[in-house]
N, C-alpha and C positions, 0 to 999 in steps of 0.2 A: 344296742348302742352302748359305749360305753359307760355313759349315765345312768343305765339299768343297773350298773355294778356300785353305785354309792354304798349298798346297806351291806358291803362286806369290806369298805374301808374303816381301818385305824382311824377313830374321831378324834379331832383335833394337833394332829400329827404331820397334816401338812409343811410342807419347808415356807411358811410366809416367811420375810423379815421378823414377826414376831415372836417367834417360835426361838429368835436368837435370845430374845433378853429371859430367858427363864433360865432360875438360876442366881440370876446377877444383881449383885447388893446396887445401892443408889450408885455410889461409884462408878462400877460398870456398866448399871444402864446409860450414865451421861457419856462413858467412854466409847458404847458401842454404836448407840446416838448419832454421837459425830462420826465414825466409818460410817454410818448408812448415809450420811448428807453428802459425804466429801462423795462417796460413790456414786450419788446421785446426779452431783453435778459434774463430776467426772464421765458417768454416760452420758448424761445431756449434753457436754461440751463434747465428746468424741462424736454423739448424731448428728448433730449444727454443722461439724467442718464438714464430717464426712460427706455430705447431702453439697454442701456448700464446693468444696474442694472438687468433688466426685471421686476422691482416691481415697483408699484407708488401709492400713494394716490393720490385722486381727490375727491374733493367736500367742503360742501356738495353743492348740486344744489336743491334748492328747489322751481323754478322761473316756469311759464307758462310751460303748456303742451306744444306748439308748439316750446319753444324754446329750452325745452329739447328734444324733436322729430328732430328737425334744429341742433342744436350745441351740444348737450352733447353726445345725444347715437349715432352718426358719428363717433365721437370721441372714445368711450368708445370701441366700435365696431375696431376700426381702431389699440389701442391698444391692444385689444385681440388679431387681428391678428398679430401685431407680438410677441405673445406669451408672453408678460407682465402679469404677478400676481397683477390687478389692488383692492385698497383697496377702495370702494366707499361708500358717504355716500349720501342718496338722499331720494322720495319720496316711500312709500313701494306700491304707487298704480301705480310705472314704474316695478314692477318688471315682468310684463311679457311682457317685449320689452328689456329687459336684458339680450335674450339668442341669439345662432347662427339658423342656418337653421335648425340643429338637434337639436334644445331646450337644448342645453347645453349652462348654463350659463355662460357669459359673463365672471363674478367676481370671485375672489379670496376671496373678505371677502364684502358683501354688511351689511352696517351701515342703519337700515329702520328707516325712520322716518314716523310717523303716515300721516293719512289724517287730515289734519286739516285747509282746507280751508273753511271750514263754520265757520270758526273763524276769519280768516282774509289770503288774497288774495294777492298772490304775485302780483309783476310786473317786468317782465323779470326775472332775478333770485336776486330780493331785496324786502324785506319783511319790513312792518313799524315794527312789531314786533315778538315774537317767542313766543308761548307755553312755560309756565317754563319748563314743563317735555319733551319739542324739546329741547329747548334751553340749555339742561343738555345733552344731546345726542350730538349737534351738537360742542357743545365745547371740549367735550371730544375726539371727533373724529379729530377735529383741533389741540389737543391737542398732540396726538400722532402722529399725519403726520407732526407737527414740532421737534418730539424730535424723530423720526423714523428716520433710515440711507437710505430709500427713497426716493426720492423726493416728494413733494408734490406741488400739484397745489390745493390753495385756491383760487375759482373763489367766494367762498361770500363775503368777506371778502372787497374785493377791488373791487369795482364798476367800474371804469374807466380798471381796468383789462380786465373784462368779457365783456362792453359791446363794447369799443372800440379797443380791442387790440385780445383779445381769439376768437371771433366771425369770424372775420377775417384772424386770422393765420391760425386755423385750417383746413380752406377752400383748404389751398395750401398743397393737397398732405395727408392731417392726419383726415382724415376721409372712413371707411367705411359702407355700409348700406348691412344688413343681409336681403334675403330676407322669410318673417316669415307667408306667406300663405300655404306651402306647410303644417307648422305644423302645423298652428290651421284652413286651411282649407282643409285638404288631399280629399275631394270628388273632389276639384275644386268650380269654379263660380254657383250658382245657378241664378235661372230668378230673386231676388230680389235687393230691392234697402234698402239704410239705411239710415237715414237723424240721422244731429245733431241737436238738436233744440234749436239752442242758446240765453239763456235768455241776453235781454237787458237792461241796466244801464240806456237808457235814448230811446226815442221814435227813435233817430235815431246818432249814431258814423260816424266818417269818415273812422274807419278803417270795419265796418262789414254792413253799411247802413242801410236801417231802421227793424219795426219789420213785420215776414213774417203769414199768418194766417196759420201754418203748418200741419191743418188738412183740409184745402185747398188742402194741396200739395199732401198731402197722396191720397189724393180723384182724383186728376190725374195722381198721381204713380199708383195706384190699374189699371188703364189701360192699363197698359203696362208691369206690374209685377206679378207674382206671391205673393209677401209677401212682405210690406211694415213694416219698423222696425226704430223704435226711440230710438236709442242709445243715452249714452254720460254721464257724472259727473250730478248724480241729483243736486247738489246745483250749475250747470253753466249751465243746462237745462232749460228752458221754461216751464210755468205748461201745461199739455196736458190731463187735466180731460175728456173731451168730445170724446177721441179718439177710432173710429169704431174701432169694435174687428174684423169686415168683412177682414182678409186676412191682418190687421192690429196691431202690436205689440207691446207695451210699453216693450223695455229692459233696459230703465236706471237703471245706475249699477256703483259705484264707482269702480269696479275690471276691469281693460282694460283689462283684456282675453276675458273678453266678448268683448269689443268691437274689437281688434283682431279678433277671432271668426267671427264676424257679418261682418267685413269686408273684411275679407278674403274670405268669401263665397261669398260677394255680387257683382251685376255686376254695381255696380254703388252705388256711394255713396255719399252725396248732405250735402252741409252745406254753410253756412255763411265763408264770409273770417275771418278765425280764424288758432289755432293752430292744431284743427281736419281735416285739410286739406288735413296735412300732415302723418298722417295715412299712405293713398293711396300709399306712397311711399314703405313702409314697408310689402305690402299685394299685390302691383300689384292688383290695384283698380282703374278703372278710378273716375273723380272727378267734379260735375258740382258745382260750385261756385255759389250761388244765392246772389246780391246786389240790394237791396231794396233802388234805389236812381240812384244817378247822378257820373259819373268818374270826376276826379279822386278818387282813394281807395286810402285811405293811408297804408302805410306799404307793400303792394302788392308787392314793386319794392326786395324788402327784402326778402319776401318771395321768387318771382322768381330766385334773384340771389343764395338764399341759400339753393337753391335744384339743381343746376348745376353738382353736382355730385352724385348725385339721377338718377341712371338707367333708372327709370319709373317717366314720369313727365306728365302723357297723365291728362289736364283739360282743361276744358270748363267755360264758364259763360254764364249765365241768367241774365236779370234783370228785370224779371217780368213771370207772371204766364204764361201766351202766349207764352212765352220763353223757358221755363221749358216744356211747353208740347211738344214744336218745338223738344226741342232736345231729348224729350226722345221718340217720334214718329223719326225720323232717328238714335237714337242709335237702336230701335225694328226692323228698318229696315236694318240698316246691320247685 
């Protein structure tokens, strides 16, 4: 379970609100003080109409995979269920994590905005910059959830909103998670596994550790599996030119149906600490963690806490190839 993994989180590093005032002379504690009230009562007044109204603007979100998998579609999810007409503006390669268990979508009016991270790469949901032809999309869309008679919640717009205020609120009680294997895996589990092969920035991060030979790994997945499969965003993929075709599959693919798909089928699915971790949640998937390096991980404790209302939270960790066969020889064995 994920909770088995605390003693290899960074202590005290969590993103609470509190985590903001370090640093900050008396001054800026009273100044950041009041952002966290005004934010407070800015999302309490967005939950009240919205619940009240049944309509709401949200967005847009166009920040990391994992923290729209962690914080937006909980959310967005959580809204639908109470029968809210939500108007969203977001990435058009979330649109199939958009829907309920019966693939009926989520949204009332979804606003898509392109794929456009091979241009430039969020970080959490803030961009240095936007596509002119985004950035004509995303204004417009803010443009009527301010002059609309529904509420709106702009989480881009205001940075200290979303990361120290939204994250957090919506944990208590405003989030649900759809579980979406039944529809894009209806056979059930099959004997395979899927890895993500996450390309790296530098020979080694604190949050994902160093880089793994991944046709290595495939080569002692094929032991134990039937069908070894490399999912994930080609442009945040790893190049895998070498890769056996022996029972082994290249499916990188900007369209997560597919990775849905892949993951919903599979009985195990292996990545880097990243945002594809959290997949697993969404697919009843277990998940082995591979960290090429030494604990603590950064971010990890974050990750843990903001899957606590995440039904299926079953992972493990590796931290080396010896490790990775350990546990996939006792997953074969039970």
């Amino acid at each position: 379970m994920l909770e088995d993994l605390l003693p290899y989180i960074e202590k005290g590093e969590a993103t609470y609100a509190l985590k903001g005032y370090r640093g900050l002379n008396v001054a800026g504690k009273l100044k950041f003080t009041k952002i966290l009230v005004d934010n407070h009562n800015q999302l309490n007044s967005f939950h009240k109409k919205a619940i009240q109204l049944k309509e709401c603007y949200v967005g847009p979100f166009i920040g990391e995979f994992g923290n729209f998998l962690l914080h937006m579609l909980p959310f967005i999810s959580y809204l639908h269920k109470q029968d809210v007409k939500i108007h969203y503006c977001g990435m058009a390669n979330q649109t199939p994590f958009l829907i309920d268990e019966s693939g009926s979508s989520l949204l009332f009016e979804f606003v898509e905005l392109r794929d456009f991270f091979h241009e430039v790469r969020p970080s959490g949901n803030s961009i240095e910059f936007l596509p002119e032809d985004v950035d004509i999309q995303v204004k417009g869309f803010q443009k009527r959830g301010n002059e609309g008679l529904a509420p709106y919640l702009d989480i881009f717009s205001n940075s200290n909103l979303y990361w120290y205020s939204y994250r957090n609120w919506q944990l208590k009680g405003k989030q649900h998670v759809y579980n979406l294997s039944n529809h894009y895996g209806p056979g059930g589990k099959k004997n395979k596994a899927v890895i993500f092969p996450r390309k790296m920035s530098s020979e080694f991060t604190p949050n994902n550790g160093g880089n793994w030979d991944y046709n290595a790994i495939s080569e002692i997945l094929k032991k134990y599996f039937e069908e070894v499969v490399f999912i994930g965003h080609p442009s945040m993929s790893a190049g895998l030119d070498n890769v056996s075709s022996d029972r082994v599959t290249l499916a990188l693919s900007a369209d997560n149906k597919n990775v849905l798909q892949h993951c919903s089928t599979a009985k195990l699915v292996i990545t880097q600490h990243s945002g594809a971790m959290h997949v697993s949640g969404y697919t009843q998937t277990p998940v082995l963690l591979i960290f090429n390096g030494k604990p603590p991980i950064k971010g990890l404790d974050d990750s843990i806490r903001y899957r606590k209302n995440f039904e299926f939270r079953e992972t493990d960790i590796s931290f080396g190839y010896e490790e990775i066969e350990g546990y996939c020889e006792k997953l074969n064995g039970e």
